[in-house]
gemmi code that builds the backbone of each chain (N, CA, C; Angstrom):
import gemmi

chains = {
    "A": [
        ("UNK", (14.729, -22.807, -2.073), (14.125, -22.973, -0.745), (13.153, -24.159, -0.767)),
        ("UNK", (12.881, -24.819, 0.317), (11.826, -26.030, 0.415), (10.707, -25.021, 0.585)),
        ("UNK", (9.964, -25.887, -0.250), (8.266, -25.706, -0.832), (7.822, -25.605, 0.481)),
        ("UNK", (7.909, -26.253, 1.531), (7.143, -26.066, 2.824), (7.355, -24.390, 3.701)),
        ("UNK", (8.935, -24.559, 3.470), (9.127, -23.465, 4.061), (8.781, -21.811, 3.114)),
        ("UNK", (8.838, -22.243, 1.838), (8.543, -20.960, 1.216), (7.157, -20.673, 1.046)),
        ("UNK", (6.387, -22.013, 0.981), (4.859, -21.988, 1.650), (4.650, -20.912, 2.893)),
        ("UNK", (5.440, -21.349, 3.738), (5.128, -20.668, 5.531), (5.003, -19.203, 5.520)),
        ("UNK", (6.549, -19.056, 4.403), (6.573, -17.394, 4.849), (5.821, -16.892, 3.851)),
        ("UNK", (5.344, -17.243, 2.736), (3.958, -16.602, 1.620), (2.866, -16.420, 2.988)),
        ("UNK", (3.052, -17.155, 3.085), (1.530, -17.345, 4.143), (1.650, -16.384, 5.632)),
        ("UNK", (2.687, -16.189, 5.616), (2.936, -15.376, 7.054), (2.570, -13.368, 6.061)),
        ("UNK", (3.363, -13.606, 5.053), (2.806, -12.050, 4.465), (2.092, -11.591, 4.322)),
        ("UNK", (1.191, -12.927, 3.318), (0.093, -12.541, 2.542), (-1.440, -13.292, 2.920)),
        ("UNK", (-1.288, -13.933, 4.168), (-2.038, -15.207, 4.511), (-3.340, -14.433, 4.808)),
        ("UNK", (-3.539, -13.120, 5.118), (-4.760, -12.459, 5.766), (-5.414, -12.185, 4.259)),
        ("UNK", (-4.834, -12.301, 3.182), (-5.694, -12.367, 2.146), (-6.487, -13.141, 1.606)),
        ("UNK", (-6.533, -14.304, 2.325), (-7.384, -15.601, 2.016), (-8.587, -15.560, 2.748)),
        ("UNK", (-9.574, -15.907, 2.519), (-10.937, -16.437, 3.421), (-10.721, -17.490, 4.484)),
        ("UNK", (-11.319, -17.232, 5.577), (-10.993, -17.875, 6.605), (-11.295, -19.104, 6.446)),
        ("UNK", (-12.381, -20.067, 5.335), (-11.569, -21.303, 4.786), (-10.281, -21.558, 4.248)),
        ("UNK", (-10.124, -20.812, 3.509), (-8.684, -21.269, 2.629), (-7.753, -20.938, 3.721)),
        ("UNK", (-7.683, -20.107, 4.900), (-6.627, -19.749, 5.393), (-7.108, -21.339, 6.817)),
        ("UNK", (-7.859, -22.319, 7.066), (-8.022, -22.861, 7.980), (-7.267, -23.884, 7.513)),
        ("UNK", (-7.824, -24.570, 6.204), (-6.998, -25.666, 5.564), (-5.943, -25.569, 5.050)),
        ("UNK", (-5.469, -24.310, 4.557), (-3.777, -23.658, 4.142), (-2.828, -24.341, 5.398)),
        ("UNK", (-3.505, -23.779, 6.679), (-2.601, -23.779, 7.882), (-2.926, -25.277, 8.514)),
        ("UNK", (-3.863, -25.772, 8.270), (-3.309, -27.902, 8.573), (-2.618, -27.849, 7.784)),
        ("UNK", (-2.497, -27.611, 6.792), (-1.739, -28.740, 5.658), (-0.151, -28.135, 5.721)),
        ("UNK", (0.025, -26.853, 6.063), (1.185, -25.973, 5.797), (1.909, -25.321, 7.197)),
        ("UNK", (1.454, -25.597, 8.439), (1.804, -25.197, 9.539), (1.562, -26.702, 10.507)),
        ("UNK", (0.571, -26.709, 10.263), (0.182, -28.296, 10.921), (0.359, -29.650, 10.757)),
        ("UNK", (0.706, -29.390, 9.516), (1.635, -30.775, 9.006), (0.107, -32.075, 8.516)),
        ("UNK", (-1.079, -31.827, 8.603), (-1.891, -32.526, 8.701), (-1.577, -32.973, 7.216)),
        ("UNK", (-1.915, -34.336, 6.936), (-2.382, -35.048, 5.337), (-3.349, -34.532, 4.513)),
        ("UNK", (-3.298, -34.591, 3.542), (-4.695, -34.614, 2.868), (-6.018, -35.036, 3.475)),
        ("UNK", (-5.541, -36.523, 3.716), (-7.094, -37.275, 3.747), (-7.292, -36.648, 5.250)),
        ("UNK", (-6.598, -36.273, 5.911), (-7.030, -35.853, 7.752), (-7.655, -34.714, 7.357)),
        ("UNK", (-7.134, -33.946, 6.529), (-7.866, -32.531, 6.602), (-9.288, -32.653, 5.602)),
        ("UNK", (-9.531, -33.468, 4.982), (-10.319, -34.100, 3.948), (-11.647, -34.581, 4.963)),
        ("UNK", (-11.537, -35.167, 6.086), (-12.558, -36.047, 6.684), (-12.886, -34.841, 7.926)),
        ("UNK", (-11.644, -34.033, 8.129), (-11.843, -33.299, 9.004), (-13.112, -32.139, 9.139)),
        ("UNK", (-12.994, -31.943, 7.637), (-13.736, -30.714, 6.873), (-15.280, -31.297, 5.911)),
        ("UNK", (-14.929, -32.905, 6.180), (-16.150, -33.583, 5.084), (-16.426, -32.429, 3.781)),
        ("UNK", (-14.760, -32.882, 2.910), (-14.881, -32.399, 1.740), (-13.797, -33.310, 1.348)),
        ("UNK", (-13.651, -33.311, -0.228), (-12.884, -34.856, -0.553), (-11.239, -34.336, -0.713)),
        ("UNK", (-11.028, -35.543, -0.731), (-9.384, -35.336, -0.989), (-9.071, -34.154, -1.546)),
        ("UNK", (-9.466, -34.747, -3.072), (-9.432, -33.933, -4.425), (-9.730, -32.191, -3.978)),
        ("UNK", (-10.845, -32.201, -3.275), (-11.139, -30.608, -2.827), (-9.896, -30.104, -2.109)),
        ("UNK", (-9.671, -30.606, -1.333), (-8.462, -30.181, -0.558), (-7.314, -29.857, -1.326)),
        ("UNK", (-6.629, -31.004, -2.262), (-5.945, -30.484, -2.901), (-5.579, -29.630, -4.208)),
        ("UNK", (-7.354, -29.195, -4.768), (-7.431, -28.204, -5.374), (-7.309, -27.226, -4.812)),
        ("UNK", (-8.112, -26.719, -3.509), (-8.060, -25.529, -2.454), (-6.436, -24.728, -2.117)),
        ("UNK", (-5.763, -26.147, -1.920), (-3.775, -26.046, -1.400), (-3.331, -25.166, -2.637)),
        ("UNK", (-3.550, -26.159, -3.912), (-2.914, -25.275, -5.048), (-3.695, -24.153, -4.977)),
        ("UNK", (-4.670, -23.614, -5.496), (-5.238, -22.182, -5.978), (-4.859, -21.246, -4.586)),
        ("UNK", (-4.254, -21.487, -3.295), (-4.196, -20.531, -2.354), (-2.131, -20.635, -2.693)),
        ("UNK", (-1.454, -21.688, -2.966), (-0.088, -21.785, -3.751), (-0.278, -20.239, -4.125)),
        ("UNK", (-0.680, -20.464, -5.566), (-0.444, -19.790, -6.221), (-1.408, -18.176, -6.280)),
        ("UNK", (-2.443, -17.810, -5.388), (-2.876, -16.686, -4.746), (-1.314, -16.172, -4.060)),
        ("UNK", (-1.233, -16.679, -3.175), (0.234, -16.452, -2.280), (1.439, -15.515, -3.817)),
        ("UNK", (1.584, -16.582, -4.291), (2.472, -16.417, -5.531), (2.318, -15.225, -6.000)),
        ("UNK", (1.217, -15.563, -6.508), (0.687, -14.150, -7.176), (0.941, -12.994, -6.703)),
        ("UNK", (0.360, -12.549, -5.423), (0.679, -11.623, -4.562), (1.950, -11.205, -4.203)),
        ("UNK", (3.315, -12.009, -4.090), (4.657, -11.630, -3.940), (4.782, -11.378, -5.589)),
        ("UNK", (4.400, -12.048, -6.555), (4.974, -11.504, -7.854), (4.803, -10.130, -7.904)),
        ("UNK", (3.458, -9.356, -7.895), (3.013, -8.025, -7.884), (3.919, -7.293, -7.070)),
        ("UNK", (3.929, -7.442, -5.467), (4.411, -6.413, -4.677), (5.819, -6.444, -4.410)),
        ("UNK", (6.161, -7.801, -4.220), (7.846, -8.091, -3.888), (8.284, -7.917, -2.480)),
        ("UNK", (7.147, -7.797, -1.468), (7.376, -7.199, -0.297), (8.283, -8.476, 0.620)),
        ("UNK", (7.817, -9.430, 0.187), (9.167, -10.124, 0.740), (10.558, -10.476, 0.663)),
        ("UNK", (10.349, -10.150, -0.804), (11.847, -10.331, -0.872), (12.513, -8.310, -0.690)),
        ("UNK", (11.931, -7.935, -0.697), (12.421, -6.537, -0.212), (12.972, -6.632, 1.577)),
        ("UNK", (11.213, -7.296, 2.177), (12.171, -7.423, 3.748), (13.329, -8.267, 3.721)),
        ("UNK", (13.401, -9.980, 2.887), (14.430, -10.258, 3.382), (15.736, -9.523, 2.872)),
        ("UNK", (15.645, -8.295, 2.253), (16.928, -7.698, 1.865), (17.433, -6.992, 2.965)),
        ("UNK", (16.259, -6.566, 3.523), (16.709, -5.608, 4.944), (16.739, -6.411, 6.074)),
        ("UNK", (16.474, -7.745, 6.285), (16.599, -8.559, 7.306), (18.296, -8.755, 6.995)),
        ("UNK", (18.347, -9.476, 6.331), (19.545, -9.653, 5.956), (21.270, -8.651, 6.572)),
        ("UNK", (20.631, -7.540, 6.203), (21.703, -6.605, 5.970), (21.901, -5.588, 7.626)),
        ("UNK", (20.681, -6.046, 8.008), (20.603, -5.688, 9.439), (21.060, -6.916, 9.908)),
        ("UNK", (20.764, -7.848, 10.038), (22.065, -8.834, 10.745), (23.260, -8.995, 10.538)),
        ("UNK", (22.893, -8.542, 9.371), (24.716, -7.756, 9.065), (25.325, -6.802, 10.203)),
        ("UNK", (24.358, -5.886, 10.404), (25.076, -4.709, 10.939), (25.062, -5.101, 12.220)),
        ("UNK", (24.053, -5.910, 12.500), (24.361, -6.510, 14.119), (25.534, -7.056, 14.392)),
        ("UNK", (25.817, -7.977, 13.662), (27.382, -9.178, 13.667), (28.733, -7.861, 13.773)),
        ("UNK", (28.646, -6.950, 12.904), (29.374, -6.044, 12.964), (29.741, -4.859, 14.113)),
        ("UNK", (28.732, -5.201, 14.531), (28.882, -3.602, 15.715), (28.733, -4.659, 16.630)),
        ("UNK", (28.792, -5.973, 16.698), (29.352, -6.660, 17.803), (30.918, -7.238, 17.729)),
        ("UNK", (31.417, -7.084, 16.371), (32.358, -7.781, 16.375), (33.465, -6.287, 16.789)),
        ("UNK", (32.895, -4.959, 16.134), (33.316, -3.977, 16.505), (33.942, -3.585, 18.165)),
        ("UNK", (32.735, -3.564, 18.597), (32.860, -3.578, 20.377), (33.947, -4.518, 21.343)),
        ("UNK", (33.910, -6.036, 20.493), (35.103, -6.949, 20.899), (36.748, -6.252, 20.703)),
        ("UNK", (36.452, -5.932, 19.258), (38.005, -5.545, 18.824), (38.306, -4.099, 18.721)),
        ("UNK", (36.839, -3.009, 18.799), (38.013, -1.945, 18.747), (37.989, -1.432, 17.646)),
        ("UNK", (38.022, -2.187, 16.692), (38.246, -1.764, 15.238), (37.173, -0.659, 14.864)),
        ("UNK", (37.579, 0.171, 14.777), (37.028, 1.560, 13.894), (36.048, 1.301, 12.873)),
        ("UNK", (37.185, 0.789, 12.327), (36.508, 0.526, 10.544), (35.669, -0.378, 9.966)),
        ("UNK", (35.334, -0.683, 10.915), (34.014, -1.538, 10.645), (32.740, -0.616, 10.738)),
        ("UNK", (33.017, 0.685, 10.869), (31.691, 1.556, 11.172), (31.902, 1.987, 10.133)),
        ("UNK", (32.296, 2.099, 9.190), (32.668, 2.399, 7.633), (31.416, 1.182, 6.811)),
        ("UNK", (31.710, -0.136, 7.616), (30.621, -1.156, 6.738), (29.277, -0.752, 7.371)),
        ("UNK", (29.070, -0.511, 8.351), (27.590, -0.281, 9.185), (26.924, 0.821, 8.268)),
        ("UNK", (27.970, 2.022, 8.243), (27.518, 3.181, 7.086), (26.934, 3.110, 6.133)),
        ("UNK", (27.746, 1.705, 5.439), (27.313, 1.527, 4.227), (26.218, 0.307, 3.420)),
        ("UNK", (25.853, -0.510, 5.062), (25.167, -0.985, 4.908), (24.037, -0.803, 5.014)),
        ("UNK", (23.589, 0.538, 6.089), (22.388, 1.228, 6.613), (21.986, 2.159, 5.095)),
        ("UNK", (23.041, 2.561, 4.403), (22.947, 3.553, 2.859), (22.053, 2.343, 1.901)),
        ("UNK", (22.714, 1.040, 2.119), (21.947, -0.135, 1.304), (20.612, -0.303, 1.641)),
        ("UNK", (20.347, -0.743, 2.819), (18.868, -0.783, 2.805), (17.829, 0.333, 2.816)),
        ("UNK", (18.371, 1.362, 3.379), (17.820, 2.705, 2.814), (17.226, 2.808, 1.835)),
        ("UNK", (18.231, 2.991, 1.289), (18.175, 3.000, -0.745), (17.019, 2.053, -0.960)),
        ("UNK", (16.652, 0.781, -0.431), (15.758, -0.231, -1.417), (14.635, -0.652, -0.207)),
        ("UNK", (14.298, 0.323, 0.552), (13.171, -0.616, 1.403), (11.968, 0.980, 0.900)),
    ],
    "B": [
        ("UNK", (-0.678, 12.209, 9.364), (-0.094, 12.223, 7.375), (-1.364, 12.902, 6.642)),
        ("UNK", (-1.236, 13.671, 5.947), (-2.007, 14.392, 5.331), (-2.479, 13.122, 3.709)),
        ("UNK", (-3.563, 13.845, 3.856), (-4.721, 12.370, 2.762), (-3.790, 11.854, 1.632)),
        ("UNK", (-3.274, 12.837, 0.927), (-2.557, 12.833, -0.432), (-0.864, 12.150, -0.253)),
        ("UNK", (-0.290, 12.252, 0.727), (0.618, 11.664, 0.736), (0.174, 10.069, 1.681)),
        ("UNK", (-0.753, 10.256, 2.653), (-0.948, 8.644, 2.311), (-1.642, 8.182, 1.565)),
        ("UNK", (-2.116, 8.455, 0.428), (-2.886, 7.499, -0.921), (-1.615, 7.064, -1.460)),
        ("UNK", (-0.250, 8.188, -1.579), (1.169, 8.150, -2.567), (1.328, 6.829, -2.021)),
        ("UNK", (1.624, 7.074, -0.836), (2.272, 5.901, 0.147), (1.623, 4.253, 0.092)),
        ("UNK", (0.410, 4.166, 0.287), (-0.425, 3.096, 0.106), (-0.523, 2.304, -1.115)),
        ("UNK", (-0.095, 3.682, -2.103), (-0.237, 3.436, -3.702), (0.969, 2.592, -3.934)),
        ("UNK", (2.140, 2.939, -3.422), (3.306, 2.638, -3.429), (3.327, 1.154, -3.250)),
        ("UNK", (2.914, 0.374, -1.923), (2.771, -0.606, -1.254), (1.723, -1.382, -2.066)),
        ("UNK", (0.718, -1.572, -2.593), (-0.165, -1.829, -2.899), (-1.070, -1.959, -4.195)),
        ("UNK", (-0.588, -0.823, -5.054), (-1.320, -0.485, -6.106), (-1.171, -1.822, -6.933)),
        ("UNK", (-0.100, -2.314, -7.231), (-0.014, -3.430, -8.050), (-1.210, -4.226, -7.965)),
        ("UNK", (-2.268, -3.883, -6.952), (-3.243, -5.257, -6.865), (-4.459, -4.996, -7.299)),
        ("UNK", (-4.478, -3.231, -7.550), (-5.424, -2.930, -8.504), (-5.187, -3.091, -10.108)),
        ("UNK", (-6.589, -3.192, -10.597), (-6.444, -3.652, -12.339), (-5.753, -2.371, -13.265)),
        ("UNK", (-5.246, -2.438, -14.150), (-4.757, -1.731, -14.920), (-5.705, -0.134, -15.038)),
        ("UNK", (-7.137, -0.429, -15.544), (-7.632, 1.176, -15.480), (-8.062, 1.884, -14.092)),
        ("UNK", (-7.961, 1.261, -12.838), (-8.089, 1.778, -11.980), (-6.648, 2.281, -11.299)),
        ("UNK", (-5.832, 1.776, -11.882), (-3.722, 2.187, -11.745), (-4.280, 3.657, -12.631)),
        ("UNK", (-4.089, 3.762, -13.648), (-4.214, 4.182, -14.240), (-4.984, 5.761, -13.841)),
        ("UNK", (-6.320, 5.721, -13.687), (-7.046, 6.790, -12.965), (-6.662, 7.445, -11.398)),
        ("UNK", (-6.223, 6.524, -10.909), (-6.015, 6.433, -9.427), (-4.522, 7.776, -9.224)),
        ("UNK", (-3.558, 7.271, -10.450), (-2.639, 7.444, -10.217), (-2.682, 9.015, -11.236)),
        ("UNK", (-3.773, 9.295, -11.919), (-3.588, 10.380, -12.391), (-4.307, 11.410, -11.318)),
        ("UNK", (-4.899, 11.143, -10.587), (-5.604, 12.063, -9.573), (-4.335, 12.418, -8.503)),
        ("UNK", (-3.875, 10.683, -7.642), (-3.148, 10.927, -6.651), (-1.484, 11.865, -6.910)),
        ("UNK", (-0.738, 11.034, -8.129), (0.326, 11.488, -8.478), (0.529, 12.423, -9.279)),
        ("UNK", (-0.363, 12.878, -10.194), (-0.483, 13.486, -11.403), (-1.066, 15.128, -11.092)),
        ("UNK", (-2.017, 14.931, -9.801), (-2.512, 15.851, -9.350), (-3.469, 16.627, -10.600)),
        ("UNK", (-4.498, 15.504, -11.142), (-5.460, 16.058, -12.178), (-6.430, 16.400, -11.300)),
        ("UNK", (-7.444, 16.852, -11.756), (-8.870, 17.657, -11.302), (-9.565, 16.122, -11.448)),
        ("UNK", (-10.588, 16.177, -11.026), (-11.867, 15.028, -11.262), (-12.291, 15.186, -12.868)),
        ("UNK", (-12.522, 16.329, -12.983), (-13.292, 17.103, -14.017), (-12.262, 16.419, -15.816)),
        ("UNK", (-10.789, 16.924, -15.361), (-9.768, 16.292, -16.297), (-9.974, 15.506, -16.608)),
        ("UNK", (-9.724, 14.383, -15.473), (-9.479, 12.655, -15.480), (-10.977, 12.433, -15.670)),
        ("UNK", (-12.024, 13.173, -16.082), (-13.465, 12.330, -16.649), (-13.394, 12.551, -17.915)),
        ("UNK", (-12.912, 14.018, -18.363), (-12.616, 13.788, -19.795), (-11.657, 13.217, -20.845)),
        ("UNK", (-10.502, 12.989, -19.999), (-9.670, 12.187, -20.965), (-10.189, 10.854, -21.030)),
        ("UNK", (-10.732, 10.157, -20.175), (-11.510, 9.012, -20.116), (-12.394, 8.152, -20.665)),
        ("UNK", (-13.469, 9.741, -21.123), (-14.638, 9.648, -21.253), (-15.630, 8.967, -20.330)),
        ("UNK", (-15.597, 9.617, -19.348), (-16.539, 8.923, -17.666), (-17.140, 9.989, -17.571)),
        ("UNK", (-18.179, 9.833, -16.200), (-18.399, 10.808, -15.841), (-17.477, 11.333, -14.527)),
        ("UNK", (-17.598, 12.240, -14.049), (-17.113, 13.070, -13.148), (-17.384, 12.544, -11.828)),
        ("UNK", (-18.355, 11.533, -11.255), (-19.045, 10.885, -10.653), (-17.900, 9.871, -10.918)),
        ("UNK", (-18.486, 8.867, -11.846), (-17.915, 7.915, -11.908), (-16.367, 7.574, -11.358)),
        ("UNK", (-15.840, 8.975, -11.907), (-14.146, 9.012, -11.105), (-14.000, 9.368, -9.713)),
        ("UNK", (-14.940, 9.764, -9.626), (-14.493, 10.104, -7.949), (-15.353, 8.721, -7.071)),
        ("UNK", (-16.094, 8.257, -7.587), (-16.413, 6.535, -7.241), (-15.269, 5.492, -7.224)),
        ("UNK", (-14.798, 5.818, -8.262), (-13.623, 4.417, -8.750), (-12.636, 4.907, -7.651)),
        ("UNK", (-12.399, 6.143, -7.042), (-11.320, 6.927, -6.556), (-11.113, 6.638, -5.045)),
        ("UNK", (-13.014, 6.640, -4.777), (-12.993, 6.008, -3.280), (-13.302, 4.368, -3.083)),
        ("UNK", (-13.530, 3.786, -4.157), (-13.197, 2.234, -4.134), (-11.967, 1.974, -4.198)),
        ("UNK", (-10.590, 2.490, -4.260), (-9.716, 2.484, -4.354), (-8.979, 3.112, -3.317)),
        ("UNK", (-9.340, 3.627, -2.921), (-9.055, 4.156, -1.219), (-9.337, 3.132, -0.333)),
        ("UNK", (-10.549, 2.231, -0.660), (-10.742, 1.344, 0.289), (-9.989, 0.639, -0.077)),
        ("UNK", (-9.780, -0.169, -1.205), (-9.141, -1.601, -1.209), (-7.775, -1.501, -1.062)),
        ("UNK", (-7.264, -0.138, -0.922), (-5.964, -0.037, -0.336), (-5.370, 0.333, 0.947)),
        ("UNK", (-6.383, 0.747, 1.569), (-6.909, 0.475, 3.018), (-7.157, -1.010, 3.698)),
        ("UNK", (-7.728, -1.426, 3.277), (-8.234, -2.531, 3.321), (-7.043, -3.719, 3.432)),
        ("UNK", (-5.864, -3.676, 2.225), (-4.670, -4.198, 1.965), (-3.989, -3.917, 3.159)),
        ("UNK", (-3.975, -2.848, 3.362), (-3.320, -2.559, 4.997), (-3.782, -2.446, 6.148)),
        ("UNK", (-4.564, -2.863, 6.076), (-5.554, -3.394, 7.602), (-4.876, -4.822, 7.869)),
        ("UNK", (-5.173, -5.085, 6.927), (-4.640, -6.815, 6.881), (-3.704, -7.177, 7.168)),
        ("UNK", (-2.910, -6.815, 6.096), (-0.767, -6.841, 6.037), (-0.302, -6.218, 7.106)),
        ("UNK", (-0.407, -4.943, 7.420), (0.285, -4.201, 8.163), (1.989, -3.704, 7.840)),
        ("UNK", (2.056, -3.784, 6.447), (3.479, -4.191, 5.642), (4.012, -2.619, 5.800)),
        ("UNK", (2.909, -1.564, 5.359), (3.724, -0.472, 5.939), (3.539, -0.111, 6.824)),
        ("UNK", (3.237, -0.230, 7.620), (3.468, 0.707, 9.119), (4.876, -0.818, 9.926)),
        ("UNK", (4.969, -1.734, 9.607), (6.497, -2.339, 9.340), (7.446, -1.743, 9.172)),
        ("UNK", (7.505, -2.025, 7.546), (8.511, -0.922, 7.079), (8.542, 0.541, 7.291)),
        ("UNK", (7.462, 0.873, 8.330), (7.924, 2.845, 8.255), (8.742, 2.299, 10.255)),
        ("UNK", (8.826, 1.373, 10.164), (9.316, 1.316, 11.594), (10.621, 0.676, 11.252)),
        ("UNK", (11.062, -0.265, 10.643), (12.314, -0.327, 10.293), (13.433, 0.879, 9.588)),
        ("UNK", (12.736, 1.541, 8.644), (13.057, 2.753, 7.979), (13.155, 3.677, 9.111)),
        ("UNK", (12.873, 3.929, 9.975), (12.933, 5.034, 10.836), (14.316, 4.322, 11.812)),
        ("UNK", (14.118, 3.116, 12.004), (15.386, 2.842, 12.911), (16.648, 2.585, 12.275)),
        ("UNK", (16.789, 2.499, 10.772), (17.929, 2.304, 9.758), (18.240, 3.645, 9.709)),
        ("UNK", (17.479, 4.719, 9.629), (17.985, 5.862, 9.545), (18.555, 6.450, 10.663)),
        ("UNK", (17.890, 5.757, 12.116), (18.815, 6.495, 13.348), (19.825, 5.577, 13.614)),
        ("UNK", (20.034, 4.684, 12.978), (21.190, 3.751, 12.919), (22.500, 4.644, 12.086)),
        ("UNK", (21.754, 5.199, 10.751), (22.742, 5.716, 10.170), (23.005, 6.904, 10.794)),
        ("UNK", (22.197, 7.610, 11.267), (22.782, 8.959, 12.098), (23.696, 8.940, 12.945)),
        ("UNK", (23.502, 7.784, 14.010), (24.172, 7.358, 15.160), (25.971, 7.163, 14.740)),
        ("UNK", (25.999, 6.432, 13.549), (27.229, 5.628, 12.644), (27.906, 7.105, 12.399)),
        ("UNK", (27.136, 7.897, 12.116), (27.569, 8.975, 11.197), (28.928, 9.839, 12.481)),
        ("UNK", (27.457, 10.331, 13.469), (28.157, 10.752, 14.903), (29.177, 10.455, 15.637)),
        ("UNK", (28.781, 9.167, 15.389), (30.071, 7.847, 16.231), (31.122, 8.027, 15.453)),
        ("UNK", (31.426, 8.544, 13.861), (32.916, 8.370, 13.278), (33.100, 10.180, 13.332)),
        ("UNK", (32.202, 10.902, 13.606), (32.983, 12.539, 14.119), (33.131, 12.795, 15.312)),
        ("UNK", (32.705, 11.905, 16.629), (32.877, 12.067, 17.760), (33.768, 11.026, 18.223)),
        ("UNK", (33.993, 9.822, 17.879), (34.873, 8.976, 18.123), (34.172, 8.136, 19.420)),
        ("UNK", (33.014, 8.674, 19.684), (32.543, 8.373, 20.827), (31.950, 6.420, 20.591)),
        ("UNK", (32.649, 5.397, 21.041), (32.008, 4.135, 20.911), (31.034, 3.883, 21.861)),
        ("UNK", (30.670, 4.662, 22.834), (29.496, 4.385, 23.112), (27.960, 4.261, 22.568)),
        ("UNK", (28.188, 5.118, 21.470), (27.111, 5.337, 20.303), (26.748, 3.799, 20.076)),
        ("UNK", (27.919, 2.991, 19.919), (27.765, 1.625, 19.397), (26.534, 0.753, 19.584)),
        ("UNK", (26.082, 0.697, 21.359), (25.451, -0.108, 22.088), (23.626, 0.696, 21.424)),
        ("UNK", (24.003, 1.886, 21.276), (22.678, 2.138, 20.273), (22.325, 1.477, 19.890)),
        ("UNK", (23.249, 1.433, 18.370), (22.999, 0.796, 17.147), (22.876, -0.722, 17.378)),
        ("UNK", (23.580, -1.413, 18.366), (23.193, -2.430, 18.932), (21.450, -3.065, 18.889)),
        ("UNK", (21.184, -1.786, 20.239), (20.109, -2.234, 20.570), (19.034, -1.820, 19.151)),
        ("UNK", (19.180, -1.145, 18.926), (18.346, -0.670, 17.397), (18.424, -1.459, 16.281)),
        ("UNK", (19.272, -2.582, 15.986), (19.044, -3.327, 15.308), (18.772, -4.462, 15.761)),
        ("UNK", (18.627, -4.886, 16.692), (17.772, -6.053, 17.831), (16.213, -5.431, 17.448)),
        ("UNK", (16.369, -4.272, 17.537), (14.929, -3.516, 17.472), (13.973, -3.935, 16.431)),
        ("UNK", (14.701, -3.604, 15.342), (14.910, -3.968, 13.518), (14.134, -5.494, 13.497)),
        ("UNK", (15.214, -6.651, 13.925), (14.833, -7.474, 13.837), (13.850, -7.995, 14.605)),
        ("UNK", (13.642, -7.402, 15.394), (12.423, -7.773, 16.688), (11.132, -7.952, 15.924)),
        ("UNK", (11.254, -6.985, 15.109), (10.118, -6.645, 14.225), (9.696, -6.824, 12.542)),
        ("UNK", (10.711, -7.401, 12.098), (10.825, -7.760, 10.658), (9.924, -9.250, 10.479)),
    ],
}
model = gemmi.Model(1)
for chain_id, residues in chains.items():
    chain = gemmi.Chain(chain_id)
    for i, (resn, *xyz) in enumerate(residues, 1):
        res = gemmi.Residue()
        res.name, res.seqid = resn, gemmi.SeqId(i, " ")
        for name, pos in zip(("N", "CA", "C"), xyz):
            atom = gemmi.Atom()
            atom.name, atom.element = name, gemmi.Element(name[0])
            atom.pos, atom.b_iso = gemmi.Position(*pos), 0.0
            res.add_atom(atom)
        chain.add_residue(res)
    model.add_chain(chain)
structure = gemmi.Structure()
structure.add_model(model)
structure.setup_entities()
């Protein structure tokens, strides 16, 4: 996945765990697209601060999915529910029965692991 | 929810972010179902002391879910995967495809909220 985007969604999980500094300059640099030096002059703190602040909240983020796993658990059930959506629509078009055989067994899947 | 099954529950979601001897104590009171009195002597604490560490640990797992909101999420996806699977279940002994537009809307639901 791109670093930006796997940035976004750390930060969408786990982002209320930061101090409302780290979570102000997290979100220029990682939602806002701002530079270093903009968020640097913005905050009258130096480059260098800024991009020590980016990494140590990186890897806070990190940290926090290593321990719990809660994201990659939802995207298992995101996943598998758009599964079952595509299916019980493709169902309704055609008729086909047996596709409620995969819905069964996809609702048994995320069951099992959420 | 009665106290003891949401500490299980919270513990579940969360515990990873407490340190090793507070896993440890936490989980012999909540899961283990020891006395205070027990878990001070295998320890060597006081009796105090564990039921301190017990409600600092109530908070910061409280606290984790004030923030996140990760389970009361997942107890809302889990509840609609399971009437998804009920619905699936019904729909292949009744033959009835109207059930379908349920499961439809219930996994729109799912994702509405993931």
């Amino acid at each position: 996945m791109e670093k930006i985007v796997e940035r976004s969604i750390l930060y969408d999980f786990y982002g209320e765990l930061l101090t409302e500094h780290q979570k102000n300059i997290y979100e220029d640099f990682v939602l806002n697209d701002l530079s270093l030096g903009e968020i640097a002059s913005d905050n009258n703190i130096s480059r260098q601060g800024v991009h020590d602040l980016i990494k140590r909240c990186d890897k806070m983020l990190e940290e926090y999915e290593n321990k719990l796993h809660l994201m990659e658990k939802f995207n298992f059930a995101k996943a598998n529910v758009e599964k079952i959506h595509s299916l019980v629509r493709e169902c309704k078009v055609s008729g086909d029965m047996r596709l409620i055989d995969d819905v069964e067994k996809l609702s048994n899947d995320i069951l099992d692991n959420l």
